[in-house]
C-alpha positions as CSV (number, residue, x, y, z in Angstrom):
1,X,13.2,-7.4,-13.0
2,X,15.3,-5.3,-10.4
3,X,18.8,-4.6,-12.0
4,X,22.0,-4.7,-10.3
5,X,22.6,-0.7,-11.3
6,X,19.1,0.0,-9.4
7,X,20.3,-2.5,-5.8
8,X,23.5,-0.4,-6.0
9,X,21.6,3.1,-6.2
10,X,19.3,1.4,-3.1
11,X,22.2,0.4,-1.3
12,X,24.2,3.4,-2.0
13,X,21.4,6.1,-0.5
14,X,20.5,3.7,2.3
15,X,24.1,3.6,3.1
16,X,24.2,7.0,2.8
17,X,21.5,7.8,5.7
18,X,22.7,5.3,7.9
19,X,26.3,7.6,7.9
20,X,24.3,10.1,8.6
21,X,23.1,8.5,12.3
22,X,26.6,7.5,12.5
23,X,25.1,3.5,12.2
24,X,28.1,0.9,11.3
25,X,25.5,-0.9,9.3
26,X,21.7,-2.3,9.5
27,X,20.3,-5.7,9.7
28,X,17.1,-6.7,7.6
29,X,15.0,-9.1,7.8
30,X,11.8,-8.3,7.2
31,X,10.7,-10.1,4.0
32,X,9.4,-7.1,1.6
33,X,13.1,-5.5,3.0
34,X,15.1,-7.9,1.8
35,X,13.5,-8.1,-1.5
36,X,13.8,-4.3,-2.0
37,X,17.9,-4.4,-1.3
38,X,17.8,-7.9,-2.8
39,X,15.6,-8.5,-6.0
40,X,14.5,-11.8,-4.3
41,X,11.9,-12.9,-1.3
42,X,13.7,-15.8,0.0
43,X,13.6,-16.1,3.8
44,X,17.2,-15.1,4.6
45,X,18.8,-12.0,6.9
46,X,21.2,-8.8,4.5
47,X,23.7,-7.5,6.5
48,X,24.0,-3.6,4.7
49,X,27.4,-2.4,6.2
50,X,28.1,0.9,6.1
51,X,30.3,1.0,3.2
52,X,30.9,-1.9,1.4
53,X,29.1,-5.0,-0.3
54,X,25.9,-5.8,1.3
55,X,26.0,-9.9,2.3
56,X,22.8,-11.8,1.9
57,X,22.3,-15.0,4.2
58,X,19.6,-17.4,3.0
59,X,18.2,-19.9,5.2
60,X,15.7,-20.9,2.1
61,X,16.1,-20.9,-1.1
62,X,19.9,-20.9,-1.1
63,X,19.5,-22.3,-4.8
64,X,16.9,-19.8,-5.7
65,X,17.9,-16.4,-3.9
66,X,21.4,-17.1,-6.1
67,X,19.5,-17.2,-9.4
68,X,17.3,-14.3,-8.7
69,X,19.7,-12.0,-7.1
70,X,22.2,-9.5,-8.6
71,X,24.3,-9.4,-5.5
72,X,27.4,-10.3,-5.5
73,X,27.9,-12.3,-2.1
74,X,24.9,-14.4,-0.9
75,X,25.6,-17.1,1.2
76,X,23.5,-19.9,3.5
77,X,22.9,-18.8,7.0
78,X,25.2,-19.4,9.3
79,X,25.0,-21.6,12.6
80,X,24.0,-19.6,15.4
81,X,27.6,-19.4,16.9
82,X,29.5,-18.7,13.3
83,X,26.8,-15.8,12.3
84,X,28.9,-13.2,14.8
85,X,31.6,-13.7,12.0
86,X,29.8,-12.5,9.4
87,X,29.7,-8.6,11.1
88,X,32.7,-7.2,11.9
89,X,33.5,-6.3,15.7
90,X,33.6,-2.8,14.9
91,X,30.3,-2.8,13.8
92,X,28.6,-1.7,17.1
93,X,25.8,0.3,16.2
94,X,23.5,-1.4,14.0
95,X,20.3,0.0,12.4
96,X,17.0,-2.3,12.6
97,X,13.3,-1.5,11.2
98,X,11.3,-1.7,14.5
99,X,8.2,-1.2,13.0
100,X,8.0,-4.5,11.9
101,X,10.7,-6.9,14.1
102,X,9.3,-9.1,16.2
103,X,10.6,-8.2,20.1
104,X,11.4,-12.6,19.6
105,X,13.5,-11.6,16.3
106,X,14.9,-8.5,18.3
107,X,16.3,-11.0,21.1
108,X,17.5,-13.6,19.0
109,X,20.1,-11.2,16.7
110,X,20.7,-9.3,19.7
111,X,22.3,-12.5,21.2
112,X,23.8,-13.7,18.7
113,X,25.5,-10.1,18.7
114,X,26.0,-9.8,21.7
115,X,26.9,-6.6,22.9
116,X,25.9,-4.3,20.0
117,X,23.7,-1.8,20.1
118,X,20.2,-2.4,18.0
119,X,18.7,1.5,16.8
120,X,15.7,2.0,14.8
121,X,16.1,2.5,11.7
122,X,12.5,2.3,10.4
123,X,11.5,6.0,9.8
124,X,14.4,6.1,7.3
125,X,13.7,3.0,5.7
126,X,10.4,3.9,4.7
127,X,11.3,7.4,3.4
128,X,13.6,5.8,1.2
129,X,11.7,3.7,-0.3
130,X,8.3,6.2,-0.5
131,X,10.3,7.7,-3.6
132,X,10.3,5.9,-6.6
133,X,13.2,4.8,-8.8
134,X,12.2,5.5,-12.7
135,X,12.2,1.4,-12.9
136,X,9.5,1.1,-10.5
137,X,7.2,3.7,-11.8
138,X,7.1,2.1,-14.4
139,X,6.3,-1.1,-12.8
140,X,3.2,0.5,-11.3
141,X,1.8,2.1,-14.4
142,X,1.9,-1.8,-15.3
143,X,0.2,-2.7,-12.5
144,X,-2.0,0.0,-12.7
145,X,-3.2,-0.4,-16.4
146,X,-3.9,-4.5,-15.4
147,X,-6.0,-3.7,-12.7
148,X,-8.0,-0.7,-15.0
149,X,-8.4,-3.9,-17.5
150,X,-10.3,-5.8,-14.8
151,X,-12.4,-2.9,-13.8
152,X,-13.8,-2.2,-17.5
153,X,-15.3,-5.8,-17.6
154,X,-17.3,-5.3,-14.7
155,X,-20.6,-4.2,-16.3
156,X,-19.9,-8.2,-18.3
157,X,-21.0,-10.1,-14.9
158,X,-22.5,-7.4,-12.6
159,X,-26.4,-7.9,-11.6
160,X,-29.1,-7.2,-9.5
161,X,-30.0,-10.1,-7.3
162,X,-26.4,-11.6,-6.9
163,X,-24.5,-11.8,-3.9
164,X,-21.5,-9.4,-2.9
165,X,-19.4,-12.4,-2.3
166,X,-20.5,-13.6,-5.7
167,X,-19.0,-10.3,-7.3
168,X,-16.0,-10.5,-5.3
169,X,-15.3,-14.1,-6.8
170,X,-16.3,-13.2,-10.1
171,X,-13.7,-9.8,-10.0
172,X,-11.0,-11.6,-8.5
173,X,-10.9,-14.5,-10.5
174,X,-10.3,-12.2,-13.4
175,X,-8.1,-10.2,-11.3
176,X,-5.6,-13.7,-10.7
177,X,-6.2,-14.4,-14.4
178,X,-4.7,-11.2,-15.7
179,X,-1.7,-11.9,-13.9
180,X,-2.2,-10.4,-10.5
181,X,-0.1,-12.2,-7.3
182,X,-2.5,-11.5,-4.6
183,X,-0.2,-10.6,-1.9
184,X,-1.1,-7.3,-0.3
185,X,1.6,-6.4,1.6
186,X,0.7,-3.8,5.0
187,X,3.3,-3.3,7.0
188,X,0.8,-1.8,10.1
189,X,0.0,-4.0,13.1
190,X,-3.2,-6.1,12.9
191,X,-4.4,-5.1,8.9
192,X,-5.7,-7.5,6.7
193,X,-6.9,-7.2,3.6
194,X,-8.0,-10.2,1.0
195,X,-7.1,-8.1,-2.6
196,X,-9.9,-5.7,-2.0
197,X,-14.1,-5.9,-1.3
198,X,-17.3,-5.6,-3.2
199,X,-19.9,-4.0,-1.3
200,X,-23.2,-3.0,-1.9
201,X,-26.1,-3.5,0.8
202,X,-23.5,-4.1,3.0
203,X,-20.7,-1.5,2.2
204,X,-22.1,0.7,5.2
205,X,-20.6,-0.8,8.2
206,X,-18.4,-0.6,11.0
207,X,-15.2,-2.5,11.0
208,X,-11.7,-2.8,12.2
209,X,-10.1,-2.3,9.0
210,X,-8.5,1.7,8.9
211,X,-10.0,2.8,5.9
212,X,-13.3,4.5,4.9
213,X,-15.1,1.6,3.5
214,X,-15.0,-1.8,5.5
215,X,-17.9,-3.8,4.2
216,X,-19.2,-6.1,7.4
217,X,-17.3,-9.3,5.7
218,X,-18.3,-13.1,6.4
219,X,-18.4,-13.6,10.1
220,X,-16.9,-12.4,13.1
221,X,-13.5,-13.7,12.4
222,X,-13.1,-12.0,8.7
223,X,-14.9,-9.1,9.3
224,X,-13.8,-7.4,6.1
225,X,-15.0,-6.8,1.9
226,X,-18.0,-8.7,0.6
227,X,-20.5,-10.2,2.5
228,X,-23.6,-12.8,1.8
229,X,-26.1,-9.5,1.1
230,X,-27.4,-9.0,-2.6
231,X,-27.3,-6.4,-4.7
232,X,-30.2,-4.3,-4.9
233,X,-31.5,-1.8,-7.6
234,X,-30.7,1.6,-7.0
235,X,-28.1,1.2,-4.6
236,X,-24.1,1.7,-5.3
237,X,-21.7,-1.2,-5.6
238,X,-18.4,0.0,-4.4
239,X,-15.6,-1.9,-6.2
240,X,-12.2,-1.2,-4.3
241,X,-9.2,-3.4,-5.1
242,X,-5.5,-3.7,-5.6
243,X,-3.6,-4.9,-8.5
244,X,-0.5,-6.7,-7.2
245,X,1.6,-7.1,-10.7
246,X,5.9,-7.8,-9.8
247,X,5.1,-6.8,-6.6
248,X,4.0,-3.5,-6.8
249,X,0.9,-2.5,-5.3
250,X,-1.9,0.1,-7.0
251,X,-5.2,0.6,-5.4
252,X,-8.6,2.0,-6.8
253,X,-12.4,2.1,-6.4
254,X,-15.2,2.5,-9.1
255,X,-18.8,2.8,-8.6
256,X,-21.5,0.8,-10.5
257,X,-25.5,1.5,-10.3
258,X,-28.0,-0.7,-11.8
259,X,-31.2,1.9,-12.0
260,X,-30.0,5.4,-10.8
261,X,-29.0,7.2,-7.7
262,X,-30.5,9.2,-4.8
263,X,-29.7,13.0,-5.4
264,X,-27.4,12.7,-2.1
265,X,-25.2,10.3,-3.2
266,X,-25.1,11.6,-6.8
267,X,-23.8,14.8,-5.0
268,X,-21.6,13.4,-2.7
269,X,-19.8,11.5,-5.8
270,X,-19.3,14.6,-7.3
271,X,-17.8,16.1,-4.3
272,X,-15.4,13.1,-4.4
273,X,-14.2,13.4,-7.8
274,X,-14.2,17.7,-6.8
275,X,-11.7,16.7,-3.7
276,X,-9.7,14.8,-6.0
277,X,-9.0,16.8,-8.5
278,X,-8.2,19.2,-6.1
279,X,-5.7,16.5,-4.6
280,X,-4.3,16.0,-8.1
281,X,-3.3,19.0,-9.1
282,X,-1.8,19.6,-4.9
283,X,1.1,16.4,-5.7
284,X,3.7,18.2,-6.6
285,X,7.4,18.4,-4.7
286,X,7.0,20.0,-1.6
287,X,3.0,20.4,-0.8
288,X,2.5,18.9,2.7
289,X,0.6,16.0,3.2
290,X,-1.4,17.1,6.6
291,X,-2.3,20.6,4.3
292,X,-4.2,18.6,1.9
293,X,-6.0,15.9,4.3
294,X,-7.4,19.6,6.1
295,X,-7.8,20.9,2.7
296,X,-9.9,17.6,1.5
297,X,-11.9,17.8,5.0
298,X,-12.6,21.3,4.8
299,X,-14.4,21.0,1.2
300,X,-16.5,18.3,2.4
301,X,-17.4,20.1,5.4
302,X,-18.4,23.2,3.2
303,X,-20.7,20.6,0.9
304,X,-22.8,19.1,4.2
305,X,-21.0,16.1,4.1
306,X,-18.3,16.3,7.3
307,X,-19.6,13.3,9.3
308,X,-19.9,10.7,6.0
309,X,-16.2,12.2,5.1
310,X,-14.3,8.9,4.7
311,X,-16.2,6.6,6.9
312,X,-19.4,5.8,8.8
313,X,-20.2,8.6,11.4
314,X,-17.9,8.8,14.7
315,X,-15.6,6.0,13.1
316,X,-14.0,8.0,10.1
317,X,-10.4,7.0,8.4
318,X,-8.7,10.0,9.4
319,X,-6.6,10.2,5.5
320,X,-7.6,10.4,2.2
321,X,-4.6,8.9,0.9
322,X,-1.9,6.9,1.0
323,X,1.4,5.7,0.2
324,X,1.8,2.5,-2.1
325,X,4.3,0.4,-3.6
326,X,5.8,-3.0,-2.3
327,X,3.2,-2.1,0.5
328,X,-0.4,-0.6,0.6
329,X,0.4,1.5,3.3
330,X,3.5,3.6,2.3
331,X,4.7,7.0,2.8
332,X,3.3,9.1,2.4
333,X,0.0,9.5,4.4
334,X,-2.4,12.4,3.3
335,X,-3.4,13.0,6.9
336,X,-3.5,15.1,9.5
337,X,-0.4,15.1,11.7
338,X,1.8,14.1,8.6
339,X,3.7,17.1,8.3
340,X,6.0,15.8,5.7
341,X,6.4,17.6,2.4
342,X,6.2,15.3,-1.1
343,X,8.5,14.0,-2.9
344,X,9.1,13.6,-6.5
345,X,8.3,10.2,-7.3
346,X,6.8,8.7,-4.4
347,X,2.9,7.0,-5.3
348,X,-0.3,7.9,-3.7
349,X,-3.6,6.5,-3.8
350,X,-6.3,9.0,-3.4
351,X,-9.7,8.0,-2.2
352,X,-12.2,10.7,-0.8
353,X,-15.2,8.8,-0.3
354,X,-18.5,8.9,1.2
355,X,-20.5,6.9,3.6
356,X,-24.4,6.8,4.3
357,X,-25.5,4.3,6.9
358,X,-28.9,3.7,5.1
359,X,-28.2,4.4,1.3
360,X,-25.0,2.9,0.6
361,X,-20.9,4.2,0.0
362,X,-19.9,6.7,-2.9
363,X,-16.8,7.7,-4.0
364,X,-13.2,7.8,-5.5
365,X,-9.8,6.1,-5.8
366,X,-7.1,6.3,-8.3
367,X,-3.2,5.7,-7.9
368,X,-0.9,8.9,-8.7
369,X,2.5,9.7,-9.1
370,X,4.1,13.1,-7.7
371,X,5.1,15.3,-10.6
372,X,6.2,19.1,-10.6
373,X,3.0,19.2,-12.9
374,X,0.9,17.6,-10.1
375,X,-0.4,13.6,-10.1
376,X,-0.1,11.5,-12.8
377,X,-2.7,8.7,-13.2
378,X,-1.9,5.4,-12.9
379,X,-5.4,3.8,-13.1
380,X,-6.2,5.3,-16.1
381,X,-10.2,4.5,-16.6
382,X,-12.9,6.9,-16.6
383,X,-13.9,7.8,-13.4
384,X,-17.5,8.3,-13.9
385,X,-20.2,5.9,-12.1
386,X,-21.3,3.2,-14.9
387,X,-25.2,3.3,-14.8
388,X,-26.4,-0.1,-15.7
């Protein structure tokens, strides 16, 4: 549960940066937003003034947003031509996370406020809430050691012959069974994701999804995870899912082999678990996130592996990790042209992996947190491949 004490510290930095832009305020209403200044996802609007009590306007549940909530004033939304009353006049430069705000949602406030200036507030947003509180960590070591659960019973159902989709069903049923919600939050234009994939056969394909291993998916119109190949001996099945546990997000991938492996992709795994290590050890306060992606690239350049570095050739995920939290794709981004430095507490999920078009997809993921002493693992299994 979110505390009052930890909304106030929210509120209180957020309030703090938007002084710094010399913002009267900011306007949320992007769901995962108003849960993290809230402690409840109820479709309703905060108004965060500048100083002062944050006011949270439900449209629905009014009954349930009170119950869930520690803040102190949470009303029903207003009609249209009352809501003006709710922001003070002198409130004329208001923040807004245009990253995610509809240009329809955009109109509507900016009419019922008419007048005010709307300013994007979305880069700080998601700085803020890259670094995590000491409550939340702990959340996602939760999170993290319930999805770990669900990976160690894999070898129980996995076989030769059976269908990806089949081992998706099979992983995620035990996935919802341990607890996990489902809901994987992205806050990028035009992702989806289903809770993860299981690829085998059919893990080396091209697809829309911006991450190294796609899987070709079901048809045209989910073109994403498992599909209706089988399993075959000798090849890797990629397991790569998210544990969604109180609404925090941790992501990571295991390998599985019934027979044994091609020398190529035995080395390319252990070039994966080399680049991670490396990665590891790099998440301390201060390393920049661009550095490492080159850092990650240049190793598997020097092992012969550059053009099945993080994707099938020409189409490669140009990261190896990413933020995660409330959302899969957090700050910060290991990749190049994110110059930013870490930041103690903020999450990552590491995942150098490898793609062959005719063998199959090899490689790593684990969830870690940014220490002075470097990551600490939050998907604490063995990452060895399980040989069947």
């Amino acid at each position: 549960m979110i505390t009052g004490d930890e909304l106030q510290s929210r509120t209180r930095a957020m309030q703090a940066l938007l002084k710094e832009q010399q913002l009267d305020g900011a306007l949320f209403i992007f769901p995962i937003d108003v849960y993290y200044f809230s402690a409840t996802r109820q479709n309703g609007t905060l108004w965060m003034p500048v100083e002062g009590t944050p006011t949270l306007l439900i449209r629905k549940s009014y009954e349930r947003a009170r119950r869930e909530s520690p803040l102190s004033d949470i009303r029903p939304f207003p009609p249209s031509r009352e809501f003006s009353g709710v922001i003070p006049e002198s409130a004329a430069r208001i923040g807004m996370t245009f990253d995610v705000v509809p240009a329809q949602q955009r109109d509507y406030y900016a009419k019922l406020l008419a007048g005010r200036e709307f300013v994007d507030i979305s880069l700080l947003n998601r700085q803020l809430r890259s670094v995590k509180s000491a409550g939340e960590l702990e959340l996602l070591r939760r999170s993290g050691a319930s999805l770990s659960a669900v990976f160690a019973e894999v070898p129980q159902f996995l076989a030769a012959g059976m269908r990806e989709i089949d081992l998706a069903a099979e992983f995620e049923c035990r996935l919802r069974k341990a607890g996990s919600e489902g809901y994987v939050r992205m806050r990028a234009f035009n992702q989806e994701l289903f809770q993860g994939l299981a690829v085998s056969t059919g893990g080396p394909s091209f697809g829309f999804f911006d991450g190294a291993v796609t899987g070709r998916g079901l048809s045209n119109a989910s073109p994403h995870g498992a599909s209706l190949e089988t399993v075959a001996p000798n090849t890797p099945v990629l397991f790569d899912y998210t544990g969604v546990f109180q609404g925090y997000i941790t992501d990571m991938t295991r390998i599985f082999v019934i027979g044994d492996l091609d020398e190529e992709l035995k080395h390319a795994f252990e070039v994966s678990l080399s680049i991670q290590e490396m990665l590891r050890a790099s998440l301390k306060p201060g390393a920049i996130c661009e550095e490492l992606f080159l850092l990650a690239a240049e190793m598997a350049e020097k092992a012969g592996l550059k053009d099945n570095f993080m994707g099938m050739p020409g189409e490669q995920a140009r990261f190896v990790g990413h933020g995660v939290g409330l959302e899969l794709d957090e700050f910060p981004v290991l990749a190049q042209g994110f110059k930013m430095p870490l930041q103690q507490g903020q999450t990552v999920a590491i995942e150098p992996k490898f793609v062959f078009p005719d063998k199959g997809v090899v490689g790593i993921e684990n969830t870690f947190a940014v220490t002075a002493e470097g990551g600490e693992k939050m998907t604490d299994l063995p990452d060895n491949i399980v040989f069947l």
